[in-house]
LUMGU-32227 format. One line per field, with one value per residue: residue number from 1; x, y, z of N, C-alpha, C in turn. Coordinates in steps of 0.2 Angstrom, whole numbers, always signed. Atoms other than C-alpha are relative to their C-alpha. Layout:
<recs>
seq = NUM, ... $
n.east = X, ... $
n.north = Y, ... $
n.up = Z, ... $
ca.east = X, ... $
ca.north = Y, ... $
ca.up = Z, ... $
c.east = X, ... $
c.north = Y, ... $
c.up = Z, ... $
</recs>
This chain:
<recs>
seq = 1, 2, 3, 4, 5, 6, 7, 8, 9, 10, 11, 12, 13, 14, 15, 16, 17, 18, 19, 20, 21, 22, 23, 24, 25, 26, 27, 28, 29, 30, 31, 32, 33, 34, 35, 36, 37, 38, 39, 40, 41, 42, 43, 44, 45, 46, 47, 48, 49, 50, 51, 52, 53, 54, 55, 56, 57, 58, 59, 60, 61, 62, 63, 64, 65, 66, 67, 68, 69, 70, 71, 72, 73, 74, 75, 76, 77, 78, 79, 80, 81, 82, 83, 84, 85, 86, 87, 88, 89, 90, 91, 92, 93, 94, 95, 96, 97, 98, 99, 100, 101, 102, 103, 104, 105, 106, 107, 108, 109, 110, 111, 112, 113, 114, 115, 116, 117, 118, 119, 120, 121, 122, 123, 124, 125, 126, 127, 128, 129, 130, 131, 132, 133, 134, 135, 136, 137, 138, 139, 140, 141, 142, 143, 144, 145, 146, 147, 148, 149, 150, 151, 152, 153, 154, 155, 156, 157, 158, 159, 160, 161, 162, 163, 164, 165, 166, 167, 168, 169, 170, 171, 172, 173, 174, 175, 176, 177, 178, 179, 180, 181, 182, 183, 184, 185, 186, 187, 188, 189, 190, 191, 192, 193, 194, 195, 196, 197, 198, 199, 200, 201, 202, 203, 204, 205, 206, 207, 208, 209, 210, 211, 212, 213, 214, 215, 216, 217, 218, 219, 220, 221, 222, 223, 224, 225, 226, 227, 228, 229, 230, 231, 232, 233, 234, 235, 236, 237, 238, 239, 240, 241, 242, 243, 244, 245, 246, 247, 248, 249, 250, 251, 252, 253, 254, 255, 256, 257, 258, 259, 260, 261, 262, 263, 264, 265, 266, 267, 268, 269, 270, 271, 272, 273, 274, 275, 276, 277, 278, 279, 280, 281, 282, 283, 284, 285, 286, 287, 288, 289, 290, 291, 292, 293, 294, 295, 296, 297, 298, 299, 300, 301, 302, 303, 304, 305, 306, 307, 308, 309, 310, 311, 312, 313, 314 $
n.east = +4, +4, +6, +7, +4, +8, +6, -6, +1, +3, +9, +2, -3, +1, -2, -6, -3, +5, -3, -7, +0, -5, +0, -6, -2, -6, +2, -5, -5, +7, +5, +5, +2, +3, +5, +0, +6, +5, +6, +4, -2, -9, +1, +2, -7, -4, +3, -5, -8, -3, +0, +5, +0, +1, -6, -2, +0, -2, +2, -2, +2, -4, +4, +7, +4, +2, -3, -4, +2, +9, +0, -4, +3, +0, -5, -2, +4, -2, -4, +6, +4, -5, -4, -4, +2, -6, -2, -3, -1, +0, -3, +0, +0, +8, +4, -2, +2, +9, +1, +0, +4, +5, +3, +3, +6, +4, -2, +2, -9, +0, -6, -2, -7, -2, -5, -2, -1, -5, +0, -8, -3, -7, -6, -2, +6, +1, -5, +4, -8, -2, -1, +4, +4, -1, +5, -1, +7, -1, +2, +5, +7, +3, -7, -2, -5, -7, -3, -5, +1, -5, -2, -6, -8, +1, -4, -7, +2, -3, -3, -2, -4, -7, +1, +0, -5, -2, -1, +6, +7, +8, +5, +1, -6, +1, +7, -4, -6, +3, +3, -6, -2, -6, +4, -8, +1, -1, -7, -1, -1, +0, +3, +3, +5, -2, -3, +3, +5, +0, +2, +9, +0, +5, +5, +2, +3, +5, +4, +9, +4, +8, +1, -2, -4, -9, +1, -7, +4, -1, -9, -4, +1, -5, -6, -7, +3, -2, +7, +6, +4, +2, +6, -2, +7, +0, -8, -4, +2, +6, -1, +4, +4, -3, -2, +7, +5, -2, -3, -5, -2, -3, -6, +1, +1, -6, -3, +2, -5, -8, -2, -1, -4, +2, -4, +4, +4, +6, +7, +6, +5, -3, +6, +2, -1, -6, +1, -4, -5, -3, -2, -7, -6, +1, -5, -9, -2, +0, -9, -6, -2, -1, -2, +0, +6, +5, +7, +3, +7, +2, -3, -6, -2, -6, -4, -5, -5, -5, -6, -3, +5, +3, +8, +2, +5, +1 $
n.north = +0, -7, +0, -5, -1, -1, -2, -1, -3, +4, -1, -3, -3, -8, -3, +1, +6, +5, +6, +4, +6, -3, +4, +1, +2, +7, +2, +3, +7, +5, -4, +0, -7, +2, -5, +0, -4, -4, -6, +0, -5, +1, -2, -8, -1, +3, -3, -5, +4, +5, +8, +3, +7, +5, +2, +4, +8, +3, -4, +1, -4, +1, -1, +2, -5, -2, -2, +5, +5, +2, +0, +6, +4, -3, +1, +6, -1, -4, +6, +5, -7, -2, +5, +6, +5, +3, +1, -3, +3, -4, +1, -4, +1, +3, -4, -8, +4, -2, -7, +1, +6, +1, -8, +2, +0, -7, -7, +2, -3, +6, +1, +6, +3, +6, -2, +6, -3, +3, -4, +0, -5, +0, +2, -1, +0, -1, +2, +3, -2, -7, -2, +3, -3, +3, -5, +2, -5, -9, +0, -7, +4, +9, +2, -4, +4, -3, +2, +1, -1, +1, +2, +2, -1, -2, +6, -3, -3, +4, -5, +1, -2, +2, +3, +0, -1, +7, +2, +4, -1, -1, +6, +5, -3, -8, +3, +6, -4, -7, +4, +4, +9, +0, +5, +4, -1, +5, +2, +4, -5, -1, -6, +0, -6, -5, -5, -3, +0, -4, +6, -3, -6, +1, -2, -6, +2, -7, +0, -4, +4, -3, -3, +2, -4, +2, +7, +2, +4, -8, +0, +5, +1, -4, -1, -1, +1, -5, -8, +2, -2, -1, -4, -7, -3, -5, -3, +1, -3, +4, +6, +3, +0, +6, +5, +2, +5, +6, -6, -2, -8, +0, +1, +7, +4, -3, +4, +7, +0, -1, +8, +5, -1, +0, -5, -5, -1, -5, -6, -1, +0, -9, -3, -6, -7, -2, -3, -1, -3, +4, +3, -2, +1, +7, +2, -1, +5, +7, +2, +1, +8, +3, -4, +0, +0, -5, +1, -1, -3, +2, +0, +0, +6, +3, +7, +3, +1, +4, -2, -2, +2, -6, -1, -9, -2, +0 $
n.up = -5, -5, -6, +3, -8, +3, -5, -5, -8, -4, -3, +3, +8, +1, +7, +4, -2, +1, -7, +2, +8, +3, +6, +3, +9, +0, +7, +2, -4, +1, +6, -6, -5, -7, -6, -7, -3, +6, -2, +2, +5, +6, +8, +3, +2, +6, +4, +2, +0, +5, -2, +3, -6, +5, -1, -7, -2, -8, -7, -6, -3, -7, -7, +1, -1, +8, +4, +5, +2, +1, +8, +3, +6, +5, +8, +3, +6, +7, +3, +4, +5, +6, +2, -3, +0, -5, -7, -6, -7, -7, -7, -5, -7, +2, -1, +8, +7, -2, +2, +8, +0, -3, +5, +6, -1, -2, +5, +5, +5, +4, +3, +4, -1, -6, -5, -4, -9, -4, -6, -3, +3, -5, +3, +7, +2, +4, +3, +9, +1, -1, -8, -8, -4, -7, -5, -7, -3, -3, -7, +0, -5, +1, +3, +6, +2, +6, +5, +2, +9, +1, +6, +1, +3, +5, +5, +4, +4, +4, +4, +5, +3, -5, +2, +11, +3, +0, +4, -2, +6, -4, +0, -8, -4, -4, -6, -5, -5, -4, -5, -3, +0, +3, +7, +5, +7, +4, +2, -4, -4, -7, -2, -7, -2, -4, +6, +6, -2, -4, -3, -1, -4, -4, +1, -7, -7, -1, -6, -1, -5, +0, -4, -5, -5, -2, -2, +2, +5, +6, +0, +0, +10, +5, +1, +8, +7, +1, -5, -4, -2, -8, -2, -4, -1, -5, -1, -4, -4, -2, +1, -6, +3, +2, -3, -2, +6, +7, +8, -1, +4, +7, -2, +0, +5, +4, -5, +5, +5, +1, -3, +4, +6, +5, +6, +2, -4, +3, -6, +3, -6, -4, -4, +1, -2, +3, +8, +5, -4, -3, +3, +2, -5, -1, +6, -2, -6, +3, +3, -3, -4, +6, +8, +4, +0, +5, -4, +6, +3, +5, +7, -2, +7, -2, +4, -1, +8, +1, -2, -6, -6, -7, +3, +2, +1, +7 $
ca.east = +792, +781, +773, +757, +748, +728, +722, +736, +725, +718, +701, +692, +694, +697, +698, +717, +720, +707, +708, +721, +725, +743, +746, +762, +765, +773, +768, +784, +791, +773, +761, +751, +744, +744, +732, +737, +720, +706, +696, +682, +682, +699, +690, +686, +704, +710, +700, +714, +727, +736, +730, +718, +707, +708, +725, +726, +728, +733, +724, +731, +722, +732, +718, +698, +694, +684, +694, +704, +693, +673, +681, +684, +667, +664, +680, +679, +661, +667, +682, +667, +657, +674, +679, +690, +690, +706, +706, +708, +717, +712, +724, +718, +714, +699, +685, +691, +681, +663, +666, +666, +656, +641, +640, +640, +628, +617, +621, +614, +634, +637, +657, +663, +679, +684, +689, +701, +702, +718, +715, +733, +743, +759, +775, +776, +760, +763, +779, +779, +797, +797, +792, +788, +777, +779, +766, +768, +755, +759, +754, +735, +719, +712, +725, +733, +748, +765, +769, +785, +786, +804, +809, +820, +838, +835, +842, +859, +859, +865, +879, +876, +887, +902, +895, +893, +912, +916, +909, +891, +875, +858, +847, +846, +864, +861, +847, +861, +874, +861, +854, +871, +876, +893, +892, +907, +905, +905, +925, +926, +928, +923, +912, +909, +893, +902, +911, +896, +885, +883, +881, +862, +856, +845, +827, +818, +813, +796, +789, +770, +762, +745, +741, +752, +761, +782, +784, +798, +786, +789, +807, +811, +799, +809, +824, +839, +822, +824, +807, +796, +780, +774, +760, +762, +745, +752, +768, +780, +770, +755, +765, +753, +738, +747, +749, +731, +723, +736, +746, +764, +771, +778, +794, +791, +788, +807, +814, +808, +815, +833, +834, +829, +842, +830, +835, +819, +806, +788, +774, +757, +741, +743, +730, +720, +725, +742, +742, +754, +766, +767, +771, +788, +793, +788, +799, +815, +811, +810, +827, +835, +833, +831, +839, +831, +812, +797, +778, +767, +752, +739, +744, +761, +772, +787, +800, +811, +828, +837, +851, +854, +844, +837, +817, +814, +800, +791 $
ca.north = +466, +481, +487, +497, +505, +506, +508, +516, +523, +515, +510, +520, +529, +547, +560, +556, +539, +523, +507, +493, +486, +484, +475, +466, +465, +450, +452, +450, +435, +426, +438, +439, +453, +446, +457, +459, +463, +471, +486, +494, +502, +493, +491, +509, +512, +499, +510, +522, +509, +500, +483, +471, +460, +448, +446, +443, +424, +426, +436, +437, +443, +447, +448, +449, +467, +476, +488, +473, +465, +471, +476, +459, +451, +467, +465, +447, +449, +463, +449, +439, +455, +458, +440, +434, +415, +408, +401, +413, +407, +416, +416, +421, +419, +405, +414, +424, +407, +409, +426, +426, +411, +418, +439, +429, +421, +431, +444, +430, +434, +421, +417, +410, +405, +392, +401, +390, +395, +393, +396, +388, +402, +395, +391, +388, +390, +393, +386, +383, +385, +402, +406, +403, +412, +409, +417, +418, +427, +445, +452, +461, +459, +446, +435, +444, +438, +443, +436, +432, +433, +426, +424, +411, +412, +420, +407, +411, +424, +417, +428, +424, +433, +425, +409, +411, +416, +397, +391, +383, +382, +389, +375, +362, +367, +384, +376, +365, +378, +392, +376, +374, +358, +358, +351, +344, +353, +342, +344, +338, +356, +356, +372, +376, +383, +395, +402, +407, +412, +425, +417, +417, +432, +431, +433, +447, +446, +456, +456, +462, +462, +466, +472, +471, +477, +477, +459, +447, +437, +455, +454, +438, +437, +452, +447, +453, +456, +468, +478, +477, +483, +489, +497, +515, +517, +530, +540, +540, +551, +539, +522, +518, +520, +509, +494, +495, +492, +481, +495, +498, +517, +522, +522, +504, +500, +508, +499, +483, +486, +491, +472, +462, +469, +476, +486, +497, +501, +506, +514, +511, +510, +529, +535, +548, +562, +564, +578, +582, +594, +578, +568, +576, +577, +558, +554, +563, +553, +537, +539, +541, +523, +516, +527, +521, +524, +530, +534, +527, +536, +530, +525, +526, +513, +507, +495, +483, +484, +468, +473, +484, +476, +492, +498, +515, +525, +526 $
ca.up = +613, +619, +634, +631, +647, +643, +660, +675, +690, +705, +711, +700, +682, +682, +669, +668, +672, +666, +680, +676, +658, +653, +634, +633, +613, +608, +589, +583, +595, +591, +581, +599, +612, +631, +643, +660, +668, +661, +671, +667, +648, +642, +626, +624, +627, +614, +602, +603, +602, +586, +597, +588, +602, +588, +592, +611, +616, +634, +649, +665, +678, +695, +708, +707, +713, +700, +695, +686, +681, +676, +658, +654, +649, +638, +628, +627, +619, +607, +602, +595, +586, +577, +571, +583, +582, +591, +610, +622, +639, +655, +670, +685, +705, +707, +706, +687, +678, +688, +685, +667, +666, +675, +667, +650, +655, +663, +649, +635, +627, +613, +610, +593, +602, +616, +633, +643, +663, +672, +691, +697, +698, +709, +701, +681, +674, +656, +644, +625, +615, +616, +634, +651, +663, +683, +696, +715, +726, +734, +749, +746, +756, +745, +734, +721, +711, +700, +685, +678, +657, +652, +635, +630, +622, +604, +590, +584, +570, +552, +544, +528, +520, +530, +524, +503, +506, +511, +501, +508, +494, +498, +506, +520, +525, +529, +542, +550, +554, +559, +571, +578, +569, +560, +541, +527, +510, +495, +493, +510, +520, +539, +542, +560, +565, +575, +560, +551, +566, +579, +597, +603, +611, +629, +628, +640, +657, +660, +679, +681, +697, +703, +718, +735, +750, +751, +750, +747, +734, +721, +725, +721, +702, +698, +700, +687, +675, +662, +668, +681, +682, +701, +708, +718, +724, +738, +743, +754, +766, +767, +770, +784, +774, +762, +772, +780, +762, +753, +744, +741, +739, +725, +735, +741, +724, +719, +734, +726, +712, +717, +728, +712, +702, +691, +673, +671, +684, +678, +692, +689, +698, +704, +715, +708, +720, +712, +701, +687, +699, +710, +699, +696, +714, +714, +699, +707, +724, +716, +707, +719, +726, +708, +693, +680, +685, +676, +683, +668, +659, +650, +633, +639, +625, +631, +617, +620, +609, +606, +605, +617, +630, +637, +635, +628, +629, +612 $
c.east = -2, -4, -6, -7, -7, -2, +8, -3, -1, -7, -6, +3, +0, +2, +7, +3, -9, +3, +4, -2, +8, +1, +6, -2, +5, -2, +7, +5, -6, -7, -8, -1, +0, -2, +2, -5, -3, -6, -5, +0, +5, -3, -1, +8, +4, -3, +5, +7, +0, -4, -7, -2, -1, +7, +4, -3, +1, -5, +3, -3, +4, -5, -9, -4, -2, +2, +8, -1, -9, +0, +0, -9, -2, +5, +1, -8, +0, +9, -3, -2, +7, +4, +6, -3, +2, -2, +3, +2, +0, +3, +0, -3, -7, -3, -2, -8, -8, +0, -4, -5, -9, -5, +1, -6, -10, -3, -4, +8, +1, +8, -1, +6, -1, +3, +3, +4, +7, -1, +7, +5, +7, +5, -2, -7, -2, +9, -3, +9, +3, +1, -3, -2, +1, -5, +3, -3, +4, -2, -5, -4, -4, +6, +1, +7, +3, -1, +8, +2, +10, -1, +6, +5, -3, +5, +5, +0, +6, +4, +1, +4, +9, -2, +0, +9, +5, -3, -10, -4, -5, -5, +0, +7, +3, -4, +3, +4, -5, -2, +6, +5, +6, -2, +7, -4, +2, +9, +2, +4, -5, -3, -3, -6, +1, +3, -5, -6, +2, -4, -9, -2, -5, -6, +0, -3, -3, -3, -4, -3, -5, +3, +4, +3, +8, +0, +6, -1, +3, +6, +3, -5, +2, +5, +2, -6, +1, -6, -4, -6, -4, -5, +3, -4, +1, +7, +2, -4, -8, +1, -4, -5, +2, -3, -5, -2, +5, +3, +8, +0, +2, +10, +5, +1, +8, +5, -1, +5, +7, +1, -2, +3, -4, +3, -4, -7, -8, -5, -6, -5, +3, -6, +0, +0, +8, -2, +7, +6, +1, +2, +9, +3, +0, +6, +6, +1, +1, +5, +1, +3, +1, +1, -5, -8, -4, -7, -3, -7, -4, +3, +7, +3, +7, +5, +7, +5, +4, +6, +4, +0, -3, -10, +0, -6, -1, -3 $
c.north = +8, +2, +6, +0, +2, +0, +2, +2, -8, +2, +2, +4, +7, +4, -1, -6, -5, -8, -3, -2, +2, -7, -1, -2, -2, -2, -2, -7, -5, +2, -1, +6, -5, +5, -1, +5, +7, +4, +4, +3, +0, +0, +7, +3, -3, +5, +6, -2, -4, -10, -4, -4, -5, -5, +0, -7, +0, +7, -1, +5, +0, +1, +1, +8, +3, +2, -3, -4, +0, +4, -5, -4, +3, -3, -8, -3, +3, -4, -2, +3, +0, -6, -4, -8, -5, +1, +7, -2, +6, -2, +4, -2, -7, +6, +4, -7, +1, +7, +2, -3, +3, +7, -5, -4, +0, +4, -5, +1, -7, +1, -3, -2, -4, +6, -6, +4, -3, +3, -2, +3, +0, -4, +0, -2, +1, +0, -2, +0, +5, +2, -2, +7, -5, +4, -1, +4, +3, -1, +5, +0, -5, -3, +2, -4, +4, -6, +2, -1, -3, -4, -3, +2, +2, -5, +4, +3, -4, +5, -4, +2, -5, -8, -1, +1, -9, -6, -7, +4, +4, -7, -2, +2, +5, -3, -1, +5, +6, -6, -3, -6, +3, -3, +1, +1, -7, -2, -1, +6, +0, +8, -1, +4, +7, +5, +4, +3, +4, -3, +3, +4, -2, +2, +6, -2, +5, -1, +4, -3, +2, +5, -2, +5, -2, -7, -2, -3, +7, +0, -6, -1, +6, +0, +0, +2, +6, +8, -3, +5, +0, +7, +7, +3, +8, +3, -2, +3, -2, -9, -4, -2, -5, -6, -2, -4, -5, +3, +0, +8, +0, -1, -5, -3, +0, -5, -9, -2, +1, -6, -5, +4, +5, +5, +7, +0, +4, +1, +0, -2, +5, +2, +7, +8, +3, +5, +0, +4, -8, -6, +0, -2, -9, -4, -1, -4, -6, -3, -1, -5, -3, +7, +0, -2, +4, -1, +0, +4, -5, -1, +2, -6, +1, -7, -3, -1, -6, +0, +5, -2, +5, +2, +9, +1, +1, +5 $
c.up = +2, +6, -2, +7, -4, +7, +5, +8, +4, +2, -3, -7, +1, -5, -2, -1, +0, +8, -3, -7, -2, -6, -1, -8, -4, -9, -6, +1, -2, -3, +5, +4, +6, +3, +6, +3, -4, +3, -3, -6, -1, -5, -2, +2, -5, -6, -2, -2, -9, +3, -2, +5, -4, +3, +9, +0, +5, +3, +5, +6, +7, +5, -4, +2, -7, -5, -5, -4, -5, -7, -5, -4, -6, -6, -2, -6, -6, -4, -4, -3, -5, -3, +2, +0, +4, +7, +0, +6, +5, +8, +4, +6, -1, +3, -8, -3, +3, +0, -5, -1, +0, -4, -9, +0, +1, -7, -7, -4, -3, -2, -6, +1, +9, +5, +4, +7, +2, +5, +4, -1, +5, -6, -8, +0, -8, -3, -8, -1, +0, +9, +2, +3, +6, +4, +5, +1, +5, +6, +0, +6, -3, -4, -6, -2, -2, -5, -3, -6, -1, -8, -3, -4, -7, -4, -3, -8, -6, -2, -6, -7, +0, -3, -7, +2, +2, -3, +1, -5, +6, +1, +8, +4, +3, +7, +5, +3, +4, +7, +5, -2, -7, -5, -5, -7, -3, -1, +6, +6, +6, -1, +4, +0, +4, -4, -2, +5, +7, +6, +3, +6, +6, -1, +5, +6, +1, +8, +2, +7, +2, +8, +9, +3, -1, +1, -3, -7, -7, +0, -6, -8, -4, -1, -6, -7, -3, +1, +4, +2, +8, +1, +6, +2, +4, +0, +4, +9, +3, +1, +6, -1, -5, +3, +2, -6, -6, -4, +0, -1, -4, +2, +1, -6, -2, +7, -3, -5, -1, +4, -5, -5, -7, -6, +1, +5, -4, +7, -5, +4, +5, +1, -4, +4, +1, -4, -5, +3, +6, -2, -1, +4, +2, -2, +4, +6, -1, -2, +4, +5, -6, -6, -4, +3, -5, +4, -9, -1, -3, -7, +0, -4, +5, -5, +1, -2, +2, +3, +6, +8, +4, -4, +0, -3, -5, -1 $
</recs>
């Protein structure tokens, strides 16, 4: 799993920061791209990216203001131009489907693929055998959400080596001990699946949220996860200005994050009158409620390891 920042400011796009787009990259867990919100000229950002729009199946959109949104019928008609085929599923506020619906319309825009709208964005909203997805709604001025990405238990690794030494064939009997299931060689030998098999590792816990004030809703679909994505539109020095328009701080955000346990803290949706010198002293304030903070950039890559369970900058 990867996270991949394509758009980081707020409100508008500025020479350093494009509006919202972050790409989890689930190509190895299911050979997919999910979008979380799509502002204006996410496709002319993917252009700099490895990421194929052939290859997103999910959208999530957390909220309906533009700058989350008025990239979306663009790069869903340039999907079509480049041969995508595959359903696309759009999850987002009502409102996301007569959105879509209407600039394709309007616009004459011909899909060769099926979009399928989900506007119910409370509780479980999205399970297969790999993962679940959970929404709750934040606290903005109009309704905004979080998402919760949770990747189930990874299947017990086979030690095949450790297996040839007892005496199991290659075949259907490998299948059984990696699947858990004990099995009675031909000479009448008992092999546990526990012998020959490494126990099964947890998936990742990713929490993404749109747009909101300090709330308890952000706490609680972070909890224990191993990243969580949070908005920082302002400082510590404007937390009043905040709360009028619906915003967190960047400090708030960090306060969030050390009450859901979380591992790794990302920042995004950064107001454009931050410069590159406030950036720093933002960082060091940040730590110092949550450690393991980061302010993301554009094109900002983030990878998930296995094994160690930690995400490291790429």
């Amino acid at each position: 799993m990867q996270l991949l920042f394509l758009g980081t400011g707020a409100g508008m796009p500025s020479k350093q920061r494009n509006t919202s787009a972050l790409a989890l990259k689930l190509l190895e867990e299911r050979g997919a791209v999910w979008l979380f919100d799509c502002g204006e000229a996410t496709q002319h950002q993917i252009l700099h990216t490895t990421v194929k729009p052939r290859k997103i199946e999910k959208i999530f959109i957390t909220h309906l203001h533009g700058d989350h949104i008025f990239g979306l019928p663009g790069l869903l008609g340039s999907r079509s131009f480049q041969g995508g085929d595959e359903a696309v599923e759009i999850y987002g506020p009502r409102g996301i489907r007569e959105y879509v619906e209407s600039v394709l319309r309007i616009s004459r825009t011909h899909l060769n693929y099926p979009l399928r709208f989900i506007e119910d964005l409370d509780g479980q909203i999205f399970e297969d055998e790999s993962m679940t997805v959970t929404s709750a709604k934040l606290d903005h001025v109009i309704p905004s959400y979080g998402f919760r990405i949770v990747q189930k238990p990874l299947p017990p690794k086979l030690l095949i080596d450790r297996a040839k030494e007892l005496g199991v064939p290659k075949g259907p009997l490998l299948a059984k001990l990696k699947n858990g299931q004990d099995i009675r060689l031909e000479d009448g030998t008992l092999v546990k699946s526990e012998e020959v098999t490494e126990p099964a590792k947890p998936g990742f816990i990713v929490t993404i949220l749109g747009d909101t004030r300090y709330c308890q809703a952000a706490i609680e679909l972070g909890r224990n996860a191993d990243v969580m994505v949070h908005e920082g539109t302002f400082d510590g020095d404007t937390e009043k200005l905040a709360g009028e328009y619906g915003h967190s701080t960047i400090l708030e955000a960090a306060e969030t994050a050390r009450q859901a346990e979380v591992e790794t803290l990302i920042v995004n949706h950064v107001s454009a009158r931050f410069l590159p010198e406030d950036e720093k002293r933002l960082v060091k304030e940040i730590r110092k409620i949550h450690s393991n903070s980061h302010i993301a950039h554009d094109f900002s890559e983030f990878d998930w390891k296995v094994n160690s369970r930690k995400l490291e900058k790429v």
